[in-house]
PQR file with spaces between the fields and no chain letter, atoms N, CA, C, O and H, PARSE charges and radii, in Angstrom:
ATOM       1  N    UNK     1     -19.642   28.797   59.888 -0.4000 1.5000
ATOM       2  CA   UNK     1     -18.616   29.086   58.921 -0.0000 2.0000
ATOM       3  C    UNK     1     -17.713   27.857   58.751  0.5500 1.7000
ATOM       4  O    UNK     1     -17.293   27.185   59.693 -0.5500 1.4000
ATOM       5  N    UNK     2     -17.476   27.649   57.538 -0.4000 1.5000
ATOM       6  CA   UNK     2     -16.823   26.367   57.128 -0.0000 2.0000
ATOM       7  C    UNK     2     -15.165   26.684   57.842  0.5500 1.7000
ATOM       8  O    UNK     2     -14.979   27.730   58.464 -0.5500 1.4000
ATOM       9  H    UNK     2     -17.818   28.195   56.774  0.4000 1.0000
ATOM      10  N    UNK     3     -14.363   25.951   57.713 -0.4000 1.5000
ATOM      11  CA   UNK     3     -12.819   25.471   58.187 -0.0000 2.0000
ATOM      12  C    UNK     3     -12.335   24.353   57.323  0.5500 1.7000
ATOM      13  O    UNK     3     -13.041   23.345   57.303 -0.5500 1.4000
ATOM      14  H    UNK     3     -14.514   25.101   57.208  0.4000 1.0000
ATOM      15  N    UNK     4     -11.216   24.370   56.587 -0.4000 1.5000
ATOM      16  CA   UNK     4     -10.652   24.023   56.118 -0.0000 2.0000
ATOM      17  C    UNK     4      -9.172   23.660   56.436  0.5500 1.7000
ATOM      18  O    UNK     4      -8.449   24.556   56.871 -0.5500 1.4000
ATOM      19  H    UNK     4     -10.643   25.189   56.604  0.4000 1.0000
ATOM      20  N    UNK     5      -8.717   22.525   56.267 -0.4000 1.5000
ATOM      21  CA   UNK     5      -6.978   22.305   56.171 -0.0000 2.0000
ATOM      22  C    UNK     5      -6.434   21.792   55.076  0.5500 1.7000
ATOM      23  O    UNK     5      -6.803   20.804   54.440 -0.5500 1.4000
ATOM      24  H    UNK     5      -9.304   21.797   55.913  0.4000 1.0000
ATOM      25  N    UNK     6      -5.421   22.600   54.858 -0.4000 1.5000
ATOM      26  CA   UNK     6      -4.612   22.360   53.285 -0.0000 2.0000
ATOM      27  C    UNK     6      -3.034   23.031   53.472  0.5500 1.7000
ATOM      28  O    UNK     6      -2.545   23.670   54.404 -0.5500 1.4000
ATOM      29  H    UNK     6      -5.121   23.403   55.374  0.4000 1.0000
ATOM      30  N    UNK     7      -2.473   22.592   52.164 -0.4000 1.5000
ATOM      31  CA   UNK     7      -1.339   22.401   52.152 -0.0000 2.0000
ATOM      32  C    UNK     7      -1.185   23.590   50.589  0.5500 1.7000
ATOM      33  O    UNK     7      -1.650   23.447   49.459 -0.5500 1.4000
ATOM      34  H    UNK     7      -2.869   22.073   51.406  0.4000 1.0000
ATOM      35  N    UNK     8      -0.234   24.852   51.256 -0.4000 1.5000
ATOM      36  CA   UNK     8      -0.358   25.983   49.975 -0.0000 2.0000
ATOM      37  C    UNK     8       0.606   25.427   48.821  0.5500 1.7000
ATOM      38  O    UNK     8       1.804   25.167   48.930 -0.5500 1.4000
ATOM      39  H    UNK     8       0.144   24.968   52.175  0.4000 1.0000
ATOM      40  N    UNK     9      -0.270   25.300   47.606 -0.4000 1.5000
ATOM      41  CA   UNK     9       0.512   24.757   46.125 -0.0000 2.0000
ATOM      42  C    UNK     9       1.430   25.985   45.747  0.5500 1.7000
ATOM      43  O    UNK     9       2.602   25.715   45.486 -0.5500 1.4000
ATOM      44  H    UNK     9      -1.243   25.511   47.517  0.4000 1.0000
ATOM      45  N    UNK    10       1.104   27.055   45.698 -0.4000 1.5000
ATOM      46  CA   UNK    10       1.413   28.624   44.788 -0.0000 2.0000
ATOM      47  C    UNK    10       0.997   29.393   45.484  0.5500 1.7000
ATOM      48  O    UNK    10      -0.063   29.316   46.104 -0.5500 1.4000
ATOM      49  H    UNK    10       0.152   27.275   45.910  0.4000 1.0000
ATOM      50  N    UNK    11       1.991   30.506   45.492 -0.4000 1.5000
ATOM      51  CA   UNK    11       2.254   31.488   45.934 -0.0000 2.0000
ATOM      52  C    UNK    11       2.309   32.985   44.920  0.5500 1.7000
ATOM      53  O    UNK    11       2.406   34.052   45.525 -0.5500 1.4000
ATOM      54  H    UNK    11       2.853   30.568   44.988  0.4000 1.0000
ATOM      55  N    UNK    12       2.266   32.994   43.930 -0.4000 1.5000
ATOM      56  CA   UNK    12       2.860   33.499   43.000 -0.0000 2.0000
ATOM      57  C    UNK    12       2.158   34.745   42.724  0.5500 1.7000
ATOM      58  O    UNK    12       2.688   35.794   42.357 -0.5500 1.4000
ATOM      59  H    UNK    12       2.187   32.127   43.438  0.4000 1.0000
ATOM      60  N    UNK    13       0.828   34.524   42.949 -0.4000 1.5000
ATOM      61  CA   UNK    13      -0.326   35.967   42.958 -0.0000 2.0000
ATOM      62  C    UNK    13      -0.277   37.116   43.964  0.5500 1.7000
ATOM      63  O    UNK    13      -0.455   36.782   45.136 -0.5500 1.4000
ATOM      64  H    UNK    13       0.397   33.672   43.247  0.4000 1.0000
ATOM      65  N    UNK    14      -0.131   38.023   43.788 -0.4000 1.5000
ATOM      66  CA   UNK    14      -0.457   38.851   45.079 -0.0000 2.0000
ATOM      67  C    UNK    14      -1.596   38.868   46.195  0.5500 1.7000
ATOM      68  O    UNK    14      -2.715   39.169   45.779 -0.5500 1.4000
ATOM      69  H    UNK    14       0.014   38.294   42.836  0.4000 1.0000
ATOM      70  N    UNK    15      -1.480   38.614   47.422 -0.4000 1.5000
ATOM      71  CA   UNK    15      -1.873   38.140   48.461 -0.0000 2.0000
ATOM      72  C    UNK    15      -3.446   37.333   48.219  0.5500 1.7000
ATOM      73  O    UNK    15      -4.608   37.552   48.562 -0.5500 1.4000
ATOM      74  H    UNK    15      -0.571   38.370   47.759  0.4000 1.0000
ATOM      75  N    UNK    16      -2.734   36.319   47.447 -0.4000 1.5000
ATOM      76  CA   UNK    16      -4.021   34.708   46.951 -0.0000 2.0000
ATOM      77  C    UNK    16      -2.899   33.825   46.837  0.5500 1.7000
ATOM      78  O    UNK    16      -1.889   34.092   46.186 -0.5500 1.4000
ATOM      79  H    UNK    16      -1.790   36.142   47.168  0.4000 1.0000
ATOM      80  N    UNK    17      -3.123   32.598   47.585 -0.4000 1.5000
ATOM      81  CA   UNK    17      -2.616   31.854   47.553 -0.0000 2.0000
ATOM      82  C    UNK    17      -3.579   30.424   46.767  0.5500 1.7000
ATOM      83  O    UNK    17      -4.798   30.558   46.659 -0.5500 1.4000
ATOM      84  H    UNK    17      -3.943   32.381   48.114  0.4000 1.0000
ATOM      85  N    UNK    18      -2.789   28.917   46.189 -0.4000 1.5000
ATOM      86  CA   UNK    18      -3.482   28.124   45.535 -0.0000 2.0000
ATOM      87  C    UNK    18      -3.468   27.069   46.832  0.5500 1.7000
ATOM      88  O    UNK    18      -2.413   26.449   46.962 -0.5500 1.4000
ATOM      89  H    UNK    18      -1.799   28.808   46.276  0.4000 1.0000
ATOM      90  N    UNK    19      -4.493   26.806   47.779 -0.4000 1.5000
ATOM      91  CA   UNK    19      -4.643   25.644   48.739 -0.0000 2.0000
ATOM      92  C    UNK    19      -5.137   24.408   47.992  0.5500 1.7000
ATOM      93  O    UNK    19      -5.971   24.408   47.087 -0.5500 1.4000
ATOM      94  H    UNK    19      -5.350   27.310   47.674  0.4000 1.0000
ATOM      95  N    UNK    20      -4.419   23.219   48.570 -0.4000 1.5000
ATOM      96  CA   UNK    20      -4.803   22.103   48.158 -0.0000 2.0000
ATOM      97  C    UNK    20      -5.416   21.071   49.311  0.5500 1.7000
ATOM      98  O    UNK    20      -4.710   20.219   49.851 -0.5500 1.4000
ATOM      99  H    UNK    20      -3.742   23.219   49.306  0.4000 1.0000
ATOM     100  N    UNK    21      -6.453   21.212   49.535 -0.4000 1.5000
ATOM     101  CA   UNK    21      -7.094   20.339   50.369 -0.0000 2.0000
ATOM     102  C    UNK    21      -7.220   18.972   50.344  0.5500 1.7000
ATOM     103  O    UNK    21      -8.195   18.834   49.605 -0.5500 1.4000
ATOM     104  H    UNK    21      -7.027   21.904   49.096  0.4000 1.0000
ATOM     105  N    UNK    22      -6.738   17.461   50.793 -0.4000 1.5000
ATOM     106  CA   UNK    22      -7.247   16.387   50.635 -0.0000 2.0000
ATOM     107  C    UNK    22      -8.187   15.594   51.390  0.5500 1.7000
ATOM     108  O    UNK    22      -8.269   15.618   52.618 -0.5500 1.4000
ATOM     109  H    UNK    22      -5.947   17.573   51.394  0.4000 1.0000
ATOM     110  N    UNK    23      -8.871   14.913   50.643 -0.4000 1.5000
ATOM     111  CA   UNK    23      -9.939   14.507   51.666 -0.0000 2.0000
ATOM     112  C    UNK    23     -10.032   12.616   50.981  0.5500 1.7000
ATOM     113  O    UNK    23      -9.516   12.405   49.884 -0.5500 1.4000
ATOM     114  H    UNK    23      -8.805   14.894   49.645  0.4000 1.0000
ATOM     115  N    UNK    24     -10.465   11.855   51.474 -0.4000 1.5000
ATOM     116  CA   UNK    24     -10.999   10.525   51.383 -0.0000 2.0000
ATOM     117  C    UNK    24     -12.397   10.595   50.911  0.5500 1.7000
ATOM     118  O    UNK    24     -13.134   11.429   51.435 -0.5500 1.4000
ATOM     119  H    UNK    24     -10.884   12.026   52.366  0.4000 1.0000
ATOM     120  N    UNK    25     -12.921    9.697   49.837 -0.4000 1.5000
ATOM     121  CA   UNK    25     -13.906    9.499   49.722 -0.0000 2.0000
ATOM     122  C    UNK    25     -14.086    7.799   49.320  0.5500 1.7000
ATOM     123  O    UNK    25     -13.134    7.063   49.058 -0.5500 1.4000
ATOM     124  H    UNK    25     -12.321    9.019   49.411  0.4000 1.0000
ATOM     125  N    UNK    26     -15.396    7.417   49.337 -0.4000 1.5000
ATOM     126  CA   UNK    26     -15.784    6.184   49.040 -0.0000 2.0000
ATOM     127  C    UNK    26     -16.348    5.893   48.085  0.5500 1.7000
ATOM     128  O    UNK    26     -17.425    6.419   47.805 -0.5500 1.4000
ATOM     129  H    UNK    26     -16.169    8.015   49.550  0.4000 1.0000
ATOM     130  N    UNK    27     -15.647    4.775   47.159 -0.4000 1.5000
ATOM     131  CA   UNK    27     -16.907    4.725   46.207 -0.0000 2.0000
ATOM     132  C    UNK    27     -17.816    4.062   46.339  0.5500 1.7000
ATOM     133  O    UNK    27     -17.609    3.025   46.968 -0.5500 1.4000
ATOM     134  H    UNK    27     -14.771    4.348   47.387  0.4000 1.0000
ATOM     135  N    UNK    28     -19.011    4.274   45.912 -0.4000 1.5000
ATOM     136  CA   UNK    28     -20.553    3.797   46.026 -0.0000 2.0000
ATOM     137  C    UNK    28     -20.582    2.152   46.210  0.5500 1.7000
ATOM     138  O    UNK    28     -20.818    1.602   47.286 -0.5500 1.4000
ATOM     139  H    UNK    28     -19.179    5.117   45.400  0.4000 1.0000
ATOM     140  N    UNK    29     -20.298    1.462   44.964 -0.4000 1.5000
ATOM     141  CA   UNK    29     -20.516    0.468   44.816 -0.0000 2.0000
ATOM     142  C    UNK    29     -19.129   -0.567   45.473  0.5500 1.7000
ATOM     143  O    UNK    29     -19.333   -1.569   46.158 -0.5500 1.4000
ATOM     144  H    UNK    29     -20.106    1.908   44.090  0.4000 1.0000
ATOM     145  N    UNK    30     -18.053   -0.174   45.172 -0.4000 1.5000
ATOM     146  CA   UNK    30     -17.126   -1.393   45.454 -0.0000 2.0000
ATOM     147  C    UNK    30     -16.717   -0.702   47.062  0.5500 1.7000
ATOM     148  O    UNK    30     -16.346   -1.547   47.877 -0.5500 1.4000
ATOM     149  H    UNK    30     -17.888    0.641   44.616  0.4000 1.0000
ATOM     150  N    UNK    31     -16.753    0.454   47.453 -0.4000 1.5000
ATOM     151  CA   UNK    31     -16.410    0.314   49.040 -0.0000 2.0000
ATOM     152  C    UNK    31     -15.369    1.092   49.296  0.5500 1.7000
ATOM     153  O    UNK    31     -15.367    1.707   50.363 -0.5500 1.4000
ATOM     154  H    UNK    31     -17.055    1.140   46.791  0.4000 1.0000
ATOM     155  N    UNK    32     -13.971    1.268   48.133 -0.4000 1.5000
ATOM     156  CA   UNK    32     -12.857    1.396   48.440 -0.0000 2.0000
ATOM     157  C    UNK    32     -12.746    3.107   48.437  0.5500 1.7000
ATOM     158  O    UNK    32     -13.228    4.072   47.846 -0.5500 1.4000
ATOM     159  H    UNK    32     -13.972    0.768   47.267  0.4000 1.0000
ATOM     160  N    UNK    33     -11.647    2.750   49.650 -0.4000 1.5000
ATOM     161  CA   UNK    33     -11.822    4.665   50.016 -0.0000 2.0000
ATOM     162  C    UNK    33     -10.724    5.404   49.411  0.5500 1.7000
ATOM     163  O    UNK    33      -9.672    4.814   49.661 -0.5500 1.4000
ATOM     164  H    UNK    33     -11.255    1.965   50.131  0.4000 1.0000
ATOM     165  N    UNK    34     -10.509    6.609   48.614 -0.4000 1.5000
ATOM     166  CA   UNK    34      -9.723    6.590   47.444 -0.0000 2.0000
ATOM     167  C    UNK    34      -9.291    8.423   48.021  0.5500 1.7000
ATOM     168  O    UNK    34     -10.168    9.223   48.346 -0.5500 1.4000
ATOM     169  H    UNK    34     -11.363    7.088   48.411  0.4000 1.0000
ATOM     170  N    UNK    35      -8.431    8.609   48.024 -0.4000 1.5000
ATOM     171  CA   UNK    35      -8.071   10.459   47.630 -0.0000 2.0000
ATOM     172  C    UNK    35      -8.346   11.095   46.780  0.5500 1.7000
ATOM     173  O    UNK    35      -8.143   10.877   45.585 -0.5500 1.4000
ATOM     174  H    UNK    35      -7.718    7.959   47.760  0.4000 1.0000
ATOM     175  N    UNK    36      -9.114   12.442   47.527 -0.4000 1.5000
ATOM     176  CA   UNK    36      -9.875   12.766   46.573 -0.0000 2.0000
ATOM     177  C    UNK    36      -9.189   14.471   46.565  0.5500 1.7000
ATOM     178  O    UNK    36     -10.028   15.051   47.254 -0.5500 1.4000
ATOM     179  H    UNK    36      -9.279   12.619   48.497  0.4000 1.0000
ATOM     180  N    UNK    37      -8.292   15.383   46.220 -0.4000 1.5000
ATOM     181  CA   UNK    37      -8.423   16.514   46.315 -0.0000 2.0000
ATOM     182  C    UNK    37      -8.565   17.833   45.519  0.5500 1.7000
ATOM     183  O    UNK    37      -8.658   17.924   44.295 -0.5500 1.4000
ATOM     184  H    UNK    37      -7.610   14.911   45.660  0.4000 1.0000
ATOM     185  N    UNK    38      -8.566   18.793   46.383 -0.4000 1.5000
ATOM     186  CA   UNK    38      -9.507   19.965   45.348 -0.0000 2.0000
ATOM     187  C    UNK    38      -8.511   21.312   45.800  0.5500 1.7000
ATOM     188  O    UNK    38      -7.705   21.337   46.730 -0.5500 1.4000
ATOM     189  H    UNK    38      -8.490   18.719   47.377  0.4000 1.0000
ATOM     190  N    UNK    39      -8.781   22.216   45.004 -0.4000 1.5000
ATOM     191  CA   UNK    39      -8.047   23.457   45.172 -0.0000 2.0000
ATOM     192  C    UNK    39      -9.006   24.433   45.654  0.5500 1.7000
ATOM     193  O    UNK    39     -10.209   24.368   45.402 -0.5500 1.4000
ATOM     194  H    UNK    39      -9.436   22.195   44.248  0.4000 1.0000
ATOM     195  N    UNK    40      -8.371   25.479   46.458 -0.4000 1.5000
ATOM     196  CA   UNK    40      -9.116   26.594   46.353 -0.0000 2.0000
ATOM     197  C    UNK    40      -8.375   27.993   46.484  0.5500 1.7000
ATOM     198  O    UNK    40      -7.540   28.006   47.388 -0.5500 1.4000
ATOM     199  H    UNK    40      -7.394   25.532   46.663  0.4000 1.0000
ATOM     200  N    UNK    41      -8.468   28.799   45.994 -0.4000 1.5000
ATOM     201  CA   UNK    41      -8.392   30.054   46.249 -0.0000 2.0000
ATOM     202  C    UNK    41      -8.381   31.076   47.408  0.5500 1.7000
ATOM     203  O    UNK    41      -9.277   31.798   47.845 -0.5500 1.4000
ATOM     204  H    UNK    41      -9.146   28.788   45.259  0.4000 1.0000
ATOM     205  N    UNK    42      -7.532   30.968   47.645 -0.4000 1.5000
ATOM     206  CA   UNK    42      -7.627   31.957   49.374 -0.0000 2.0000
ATOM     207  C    UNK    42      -7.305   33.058   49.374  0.5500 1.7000
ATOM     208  O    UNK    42      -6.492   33.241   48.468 -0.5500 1.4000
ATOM     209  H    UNK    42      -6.805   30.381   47.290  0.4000 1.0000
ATOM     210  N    UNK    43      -7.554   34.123   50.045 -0.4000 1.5000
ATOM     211  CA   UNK    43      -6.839   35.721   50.341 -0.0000 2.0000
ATOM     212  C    UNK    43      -5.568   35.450   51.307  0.5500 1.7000
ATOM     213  O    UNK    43      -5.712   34.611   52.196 -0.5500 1.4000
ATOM     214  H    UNK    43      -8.215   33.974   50.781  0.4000 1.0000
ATOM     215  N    UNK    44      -4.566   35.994   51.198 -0.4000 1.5000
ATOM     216  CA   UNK    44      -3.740   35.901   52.129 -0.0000 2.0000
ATOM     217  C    UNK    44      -3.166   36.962   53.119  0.5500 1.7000
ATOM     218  O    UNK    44      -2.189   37.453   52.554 -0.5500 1.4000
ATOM     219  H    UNK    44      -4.448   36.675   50.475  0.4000 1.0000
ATOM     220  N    UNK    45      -3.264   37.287   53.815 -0.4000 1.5000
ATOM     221  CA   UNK    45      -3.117   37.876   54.753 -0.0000 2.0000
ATOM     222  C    UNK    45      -1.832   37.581   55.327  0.5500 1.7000
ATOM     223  O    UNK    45      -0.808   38.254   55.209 -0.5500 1.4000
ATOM     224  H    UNK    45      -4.058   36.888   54.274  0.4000 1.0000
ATOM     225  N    UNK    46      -1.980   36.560   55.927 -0.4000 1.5000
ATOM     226  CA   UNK    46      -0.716   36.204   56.957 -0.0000 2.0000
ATOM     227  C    UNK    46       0.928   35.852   56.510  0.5500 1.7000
ATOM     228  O    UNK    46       1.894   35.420   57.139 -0.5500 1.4000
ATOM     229  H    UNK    46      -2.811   36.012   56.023  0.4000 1.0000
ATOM     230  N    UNK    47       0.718   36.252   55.168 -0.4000 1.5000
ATOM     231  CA   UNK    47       2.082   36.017   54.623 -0.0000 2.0000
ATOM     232  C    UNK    47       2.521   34.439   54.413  0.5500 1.7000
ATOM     233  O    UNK    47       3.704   34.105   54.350 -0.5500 1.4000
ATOM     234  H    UNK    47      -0.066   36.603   54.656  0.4000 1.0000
ATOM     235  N    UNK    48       1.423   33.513   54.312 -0.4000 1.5000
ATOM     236  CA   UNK    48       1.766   32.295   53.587 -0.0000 2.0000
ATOM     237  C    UNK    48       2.401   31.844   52.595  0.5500 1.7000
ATOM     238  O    UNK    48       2.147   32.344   51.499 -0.5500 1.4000
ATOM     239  H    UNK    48       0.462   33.784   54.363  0.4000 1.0000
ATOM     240  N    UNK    49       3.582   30.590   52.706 -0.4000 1.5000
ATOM     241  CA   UNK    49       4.591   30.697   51.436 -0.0000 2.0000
ATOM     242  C    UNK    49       4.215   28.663   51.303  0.5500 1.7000
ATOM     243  O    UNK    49       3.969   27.786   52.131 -0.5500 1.4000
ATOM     244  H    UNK    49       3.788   30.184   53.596  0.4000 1.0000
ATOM     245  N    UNK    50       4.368   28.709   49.792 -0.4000 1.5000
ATOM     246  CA   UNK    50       4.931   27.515   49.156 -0.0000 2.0000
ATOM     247  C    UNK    50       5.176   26.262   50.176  0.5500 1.7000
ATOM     248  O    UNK    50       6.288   26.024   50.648 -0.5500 1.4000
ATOM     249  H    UNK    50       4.568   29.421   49.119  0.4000 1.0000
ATOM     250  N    UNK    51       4.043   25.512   50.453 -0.4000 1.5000
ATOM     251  CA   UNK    51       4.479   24.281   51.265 -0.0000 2.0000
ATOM     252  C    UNK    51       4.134   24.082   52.632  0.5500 1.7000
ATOM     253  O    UNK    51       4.492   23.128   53.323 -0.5500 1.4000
ATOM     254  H    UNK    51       3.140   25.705   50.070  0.4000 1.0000
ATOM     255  N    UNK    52       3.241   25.274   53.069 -0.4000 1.5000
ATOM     256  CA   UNK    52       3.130   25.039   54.334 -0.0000 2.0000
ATOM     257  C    UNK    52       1.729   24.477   54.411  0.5500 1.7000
ATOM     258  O    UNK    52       0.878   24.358   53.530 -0.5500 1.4000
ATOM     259  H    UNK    52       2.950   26.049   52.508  0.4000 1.0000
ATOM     260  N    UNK    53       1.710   24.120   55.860 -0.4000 1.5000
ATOM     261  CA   UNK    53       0.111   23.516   56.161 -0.0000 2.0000
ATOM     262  C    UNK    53      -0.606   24.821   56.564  0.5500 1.7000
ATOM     263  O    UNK    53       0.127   25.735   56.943 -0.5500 1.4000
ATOM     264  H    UNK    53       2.401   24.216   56.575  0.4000 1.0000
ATOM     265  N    UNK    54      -1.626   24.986   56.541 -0.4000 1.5000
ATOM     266  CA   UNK    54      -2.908   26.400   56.442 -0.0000 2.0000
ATOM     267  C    UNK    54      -3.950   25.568   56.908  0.5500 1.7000
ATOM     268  O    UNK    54      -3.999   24.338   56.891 -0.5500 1.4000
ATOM     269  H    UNK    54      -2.221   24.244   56.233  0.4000 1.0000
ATOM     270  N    UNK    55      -4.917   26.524   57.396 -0.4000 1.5000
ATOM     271  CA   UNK    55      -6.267   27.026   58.067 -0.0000 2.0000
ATOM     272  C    UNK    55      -7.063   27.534   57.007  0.5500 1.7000
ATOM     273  O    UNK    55      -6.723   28.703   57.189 -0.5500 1.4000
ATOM     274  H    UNK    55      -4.876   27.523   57.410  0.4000 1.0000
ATOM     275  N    UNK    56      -7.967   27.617   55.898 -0.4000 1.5000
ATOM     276  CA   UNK    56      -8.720   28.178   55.144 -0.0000 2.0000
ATOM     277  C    UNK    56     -10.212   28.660   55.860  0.5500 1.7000
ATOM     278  O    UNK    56     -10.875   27.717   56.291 -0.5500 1.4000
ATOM     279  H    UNK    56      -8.242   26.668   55.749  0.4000 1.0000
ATOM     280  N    UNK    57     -10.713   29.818   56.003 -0.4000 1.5000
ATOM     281  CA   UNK    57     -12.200   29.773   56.298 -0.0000 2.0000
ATOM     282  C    UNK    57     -12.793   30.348   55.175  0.5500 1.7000
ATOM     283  O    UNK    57     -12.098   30.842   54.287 -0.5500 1.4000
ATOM     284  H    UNK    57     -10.174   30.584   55.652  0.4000 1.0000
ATOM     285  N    UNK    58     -14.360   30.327   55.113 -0.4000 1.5000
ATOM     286  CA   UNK    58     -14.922   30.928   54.157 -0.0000 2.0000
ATOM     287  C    UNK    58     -15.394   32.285   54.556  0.5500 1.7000
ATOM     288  O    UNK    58     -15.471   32.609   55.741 -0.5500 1.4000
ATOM     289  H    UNK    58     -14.925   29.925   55.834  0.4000 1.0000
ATOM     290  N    UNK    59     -15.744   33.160   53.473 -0.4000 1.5000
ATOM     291  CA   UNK    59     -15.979   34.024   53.664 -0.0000 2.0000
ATOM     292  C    UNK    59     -16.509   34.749   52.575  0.5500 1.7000
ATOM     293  O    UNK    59     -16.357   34.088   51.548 -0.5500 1.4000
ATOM     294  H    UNK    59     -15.681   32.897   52.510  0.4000 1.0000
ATOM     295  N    UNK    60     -17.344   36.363   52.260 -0.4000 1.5000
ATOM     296  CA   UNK    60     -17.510   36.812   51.228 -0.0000 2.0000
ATOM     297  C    UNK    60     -17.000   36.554   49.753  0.5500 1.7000
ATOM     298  O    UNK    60     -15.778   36.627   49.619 -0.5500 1.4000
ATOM     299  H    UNK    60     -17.467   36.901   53.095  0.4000 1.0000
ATOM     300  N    UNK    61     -17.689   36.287   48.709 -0.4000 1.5000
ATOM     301  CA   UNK    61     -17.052   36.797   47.373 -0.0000 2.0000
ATOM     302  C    UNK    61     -15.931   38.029   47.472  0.5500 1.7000
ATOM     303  O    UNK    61     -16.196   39.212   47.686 -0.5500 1.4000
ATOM     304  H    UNK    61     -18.682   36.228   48.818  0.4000 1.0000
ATOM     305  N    UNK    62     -14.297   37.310   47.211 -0.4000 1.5000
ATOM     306  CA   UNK    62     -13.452   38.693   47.141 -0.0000 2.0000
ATOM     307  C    UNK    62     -12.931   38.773   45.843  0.5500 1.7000
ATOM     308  O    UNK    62     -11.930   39.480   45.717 -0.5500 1.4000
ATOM     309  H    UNK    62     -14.082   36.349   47.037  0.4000 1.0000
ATOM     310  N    UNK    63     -13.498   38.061   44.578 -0.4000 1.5000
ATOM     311  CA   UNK    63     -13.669   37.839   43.425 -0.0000 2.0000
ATOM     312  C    UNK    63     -13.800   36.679   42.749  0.5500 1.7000
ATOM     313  O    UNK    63     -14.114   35.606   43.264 -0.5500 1.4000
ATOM     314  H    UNK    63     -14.311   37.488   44.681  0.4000 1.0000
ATOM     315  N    UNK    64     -13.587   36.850   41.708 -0.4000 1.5000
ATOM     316  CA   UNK    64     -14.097   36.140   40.459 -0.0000 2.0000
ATOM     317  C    UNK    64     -14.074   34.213   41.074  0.5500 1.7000
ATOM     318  O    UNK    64     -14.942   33.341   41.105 -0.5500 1.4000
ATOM     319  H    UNK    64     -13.332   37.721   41.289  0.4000 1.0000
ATOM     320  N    UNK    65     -12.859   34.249   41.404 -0.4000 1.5000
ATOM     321  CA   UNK    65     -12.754   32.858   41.744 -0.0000 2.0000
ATOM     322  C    UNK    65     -12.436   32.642   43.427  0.5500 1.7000
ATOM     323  O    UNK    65     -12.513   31.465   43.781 -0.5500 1.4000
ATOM     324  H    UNK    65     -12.154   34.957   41.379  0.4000 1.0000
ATOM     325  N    UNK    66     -12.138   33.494   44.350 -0.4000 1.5000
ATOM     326  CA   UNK    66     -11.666   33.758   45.376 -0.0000 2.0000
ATOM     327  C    UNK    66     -12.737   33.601   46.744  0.5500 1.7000
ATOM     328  O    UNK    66     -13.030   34.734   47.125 -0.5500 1.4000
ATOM     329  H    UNK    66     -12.075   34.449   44.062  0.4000 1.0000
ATOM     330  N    UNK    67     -13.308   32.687   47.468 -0.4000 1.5000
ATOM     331  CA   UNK    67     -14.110   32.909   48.431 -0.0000 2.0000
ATOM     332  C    UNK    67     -13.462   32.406   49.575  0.5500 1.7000
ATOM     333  O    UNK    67     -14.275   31.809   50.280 -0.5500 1.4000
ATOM     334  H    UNK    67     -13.070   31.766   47.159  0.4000 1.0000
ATOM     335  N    UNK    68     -12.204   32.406   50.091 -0.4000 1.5000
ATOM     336  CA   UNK    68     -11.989   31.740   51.294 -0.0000 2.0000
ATOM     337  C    UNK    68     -10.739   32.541   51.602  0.5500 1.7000
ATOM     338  O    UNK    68     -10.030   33.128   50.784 -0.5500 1.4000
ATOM     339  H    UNK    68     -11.543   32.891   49.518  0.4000 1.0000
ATOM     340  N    UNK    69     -10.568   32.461   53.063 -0.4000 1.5000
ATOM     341  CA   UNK    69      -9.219   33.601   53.217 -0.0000 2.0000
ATOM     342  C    UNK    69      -8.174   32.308   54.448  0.5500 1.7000
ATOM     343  O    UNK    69      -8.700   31.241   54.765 -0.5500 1.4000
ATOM     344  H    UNK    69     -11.144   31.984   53.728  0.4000 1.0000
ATOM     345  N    UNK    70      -6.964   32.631   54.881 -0.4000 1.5000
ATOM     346  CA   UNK    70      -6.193   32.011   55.784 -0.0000 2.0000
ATOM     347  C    UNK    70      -6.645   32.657   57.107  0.5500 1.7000
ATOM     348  O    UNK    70      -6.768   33.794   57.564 -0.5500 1.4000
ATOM     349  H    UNK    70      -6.537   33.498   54.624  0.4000 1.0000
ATOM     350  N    UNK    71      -6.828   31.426   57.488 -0.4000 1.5000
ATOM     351  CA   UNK    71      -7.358   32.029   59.132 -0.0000 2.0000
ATOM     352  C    UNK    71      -5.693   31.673   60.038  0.5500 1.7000
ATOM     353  O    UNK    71      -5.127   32.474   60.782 -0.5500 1.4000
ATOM     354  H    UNK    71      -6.728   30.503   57.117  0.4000 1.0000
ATOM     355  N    UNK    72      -5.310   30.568   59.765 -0.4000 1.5000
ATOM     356  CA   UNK    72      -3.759   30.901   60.174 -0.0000 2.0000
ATOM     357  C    UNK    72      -2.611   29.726   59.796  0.5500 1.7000
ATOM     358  O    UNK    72      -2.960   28.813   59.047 -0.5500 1.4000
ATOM     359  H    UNK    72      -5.770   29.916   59.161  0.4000 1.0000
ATOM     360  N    UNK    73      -1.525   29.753   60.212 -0.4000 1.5000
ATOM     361  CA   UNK    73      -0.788   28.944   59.236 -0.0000 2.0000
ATOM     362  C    UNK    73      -0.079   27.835   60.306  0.5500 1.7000
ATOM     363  O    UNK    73       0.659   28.184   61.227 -0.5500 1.4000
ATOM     364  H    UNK    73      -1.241   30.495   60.819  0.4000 1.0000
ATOM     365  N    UNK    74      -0.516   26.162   59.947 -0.4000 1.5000
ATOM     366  CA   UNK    74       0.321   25.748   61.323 -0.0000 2.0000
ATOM     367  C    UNK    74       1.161   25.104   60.722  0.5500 1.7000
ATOM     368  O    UNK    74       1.116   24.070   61.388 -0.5500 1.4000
ATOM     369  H    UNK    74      -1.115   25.878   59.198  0.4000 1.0000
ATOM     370  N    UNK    75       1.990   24.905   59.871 -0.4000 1.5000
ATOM     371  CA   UNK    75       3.145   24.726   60.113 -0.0000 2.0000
ATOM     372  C    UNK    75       4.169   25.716   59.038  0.5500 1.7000
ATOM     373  O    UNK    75       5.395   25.668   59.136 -0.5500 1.4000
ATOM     374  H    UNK    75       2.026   25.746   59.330  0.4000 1.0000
């Protein structure tokens, strides 16, 4: 099962939060390692708010756009 760390953008949905994950990548040809990040959709459970650092795991389709839930919140 995948694990994830991100930083919650929005709060605003009922218990789904908007995670923003960053990661480094490289480009092919010239080398240089650049930020690269992506959003995802989480269930929330643990009462996650606006700004904190999060735990994402994956898990079942819990809809349309939604496959990952908070496994817990560290800061």
């Amino acid at each position: 099962m995948k694990t994830l760390t991100g930083t919650v953008k929005s709060d605003k949905m009922q218990k789904t939060v908007v995670v923003e994950v960053v990661t480094f990548r490289q480009h092919p040809l010239y080398r240089k390692r650049y930020k690269f990040s992506k959003r995802f959709l989480a269930h929330n459970e643990l009462d996650a708010k606006e700004g904190d650092k999060v735990q994402i795991k994956e898990s079942r389709p819990l809809s349309g756009n939604k496959r990952w839930q908070v496994a817990k919140i560290i800061k």
